[in-house]
N, C-alpha and C positions, 0 to 999 in steps of 0.2 A: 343910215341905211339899215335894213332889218335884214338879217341872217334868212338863211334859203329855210331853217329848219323852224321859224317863228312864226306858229301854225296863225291863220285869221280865222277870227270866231265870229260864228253867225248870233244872232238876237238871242236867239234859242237855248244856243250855249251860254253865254251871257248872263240869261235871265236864270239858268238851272243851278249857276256857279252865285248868284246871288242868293238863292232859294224864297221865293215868296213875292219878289219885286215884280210890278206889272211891266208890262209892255208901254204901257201909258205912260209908266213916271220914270221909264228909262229915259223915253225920248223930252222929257220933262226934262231931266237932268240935263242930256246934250244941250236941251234948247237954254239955259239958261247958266250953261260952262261947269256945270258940278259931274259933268262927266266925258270924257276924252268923245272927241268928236267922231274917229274912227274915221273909213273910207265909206263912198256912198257909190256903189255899185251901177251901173247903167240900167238895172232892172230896178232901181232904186230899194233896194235891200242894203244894210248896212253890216259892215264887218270893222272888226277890231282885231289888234295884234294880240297876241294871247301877253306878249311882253309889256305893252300896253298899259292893260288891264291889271296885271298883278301890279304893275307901278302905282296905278292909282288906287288899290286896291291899299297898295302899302303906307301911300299920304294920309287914309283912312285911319291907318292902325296908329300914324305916327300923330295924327292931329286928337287921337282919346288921351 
């Protein structure tokens, strides 16, 4: 379970913390497991745990 303080980050955010990554090959990545699935909102907008993200963020750092 995710802590009350473990903000969800929109695509937006995401994409800005990545710098340069499109919007296309994010959803490339969900679709194909190289990146955490996140929740899929009823407006169908996607969000990710900002905790999440640093996790996979950190598989990155540890798989160079």
């Amino acid at each position: 379970m995710k802590k009350n303080s473990d903000k969800l980050m929109t695509v937006p955010e995401i994409l800005d913390e990545l710098g340069g990554v499109s919007v296309r090959t994010l959803y490339r990545w969900r679709e194909i497991g190289k990146f955490p699935r996140g929740l899929r909102l009823p407006n169908d907008e996607i969000r990710l745990y900002r905790s999440e993200f640093e996790a996979w963020l950190e598989t990155l750092r540890e798989a160079a």
